[in-house]
N, C-alpha and C positions, 0 to 999 in steps of 0.2 A: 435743581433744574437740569443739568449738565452730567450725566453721570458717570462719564468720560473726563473729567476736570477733577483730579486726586490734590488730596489738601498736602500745601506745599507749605504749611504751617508745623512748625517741631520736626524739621527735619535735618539730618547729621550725618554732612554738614549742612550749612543753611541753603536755602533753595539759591539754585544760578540766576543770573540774566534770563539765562536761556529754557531755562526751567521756566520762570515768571510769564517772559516772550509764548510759549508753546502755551501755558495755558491761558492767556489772553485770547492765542490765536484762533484758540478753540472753542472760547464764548465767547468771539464773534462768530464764529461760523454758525454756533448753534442759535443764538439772538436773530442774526442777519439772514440766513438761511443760504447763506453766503459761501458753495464750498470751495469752488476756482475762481479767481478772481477774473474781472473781463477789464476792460479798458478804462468801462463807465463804473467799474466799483473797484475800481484797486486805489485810487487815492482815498477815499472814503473808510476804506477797509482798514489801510494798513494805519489810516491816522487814528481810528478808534483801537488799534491795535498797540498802538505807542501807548495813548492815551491809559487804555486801559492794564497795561504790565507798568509804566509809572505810578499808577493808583497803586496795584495791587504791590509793587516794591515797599511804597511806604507805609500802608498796612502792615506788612510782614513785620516789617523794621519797628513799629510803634507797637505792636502787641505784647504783653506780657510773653515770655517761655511759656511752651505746653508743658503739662505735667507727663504728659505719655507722648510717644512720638505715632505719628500715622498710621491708621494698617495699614492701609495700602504703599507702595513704593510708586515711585513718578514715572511715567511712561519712557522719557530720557536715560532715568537712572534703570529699570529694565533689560531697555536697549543695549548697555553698554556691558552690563553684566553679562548678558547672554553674548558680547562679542567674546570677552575676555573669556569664557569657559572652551 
């Protein structure tokens, strides 16, 4: 659906908080059509936002290890490389 939402599944080390958080945040936006939050959708927003990085933590935590780790890298972990160089 999302094709900006990189799989945070097999990855080393395990995905963050913050990792989880970001791609919540981003299928809500894409579901919700939601990109700035307004007054009238920021509580709504950010509870499905909780909501849904709690789901996806305990998914993470309950699946078997991949056998391969992701191709792609996390948009987070990108970021930080490209500072560090």
């Amino acid at each position: 659906m999302c094709r900006n939402i990189t799989t945070l599944r097999g990855l080393e080390p395990t995905a963050t908080d913050e990792e989880i958080a970001a791609a919540a945040r981003q299928y809500c936006r894409k579901v919700s059509g939601v990109q700035k939050t307004s007054v009238a959708t920021e509580e709504a927003f950010e509870r499905a936002v909780s909501l849904i990085a709690a789901a996806t933590h305990d998914l993470l935590h309950e699946l078997p290890p991949r056998k391969q780790p992701p191709k792609t890298e996390p948009p987070l972990r990108r970021l930080a490389r490209k500072a560090v160089s």
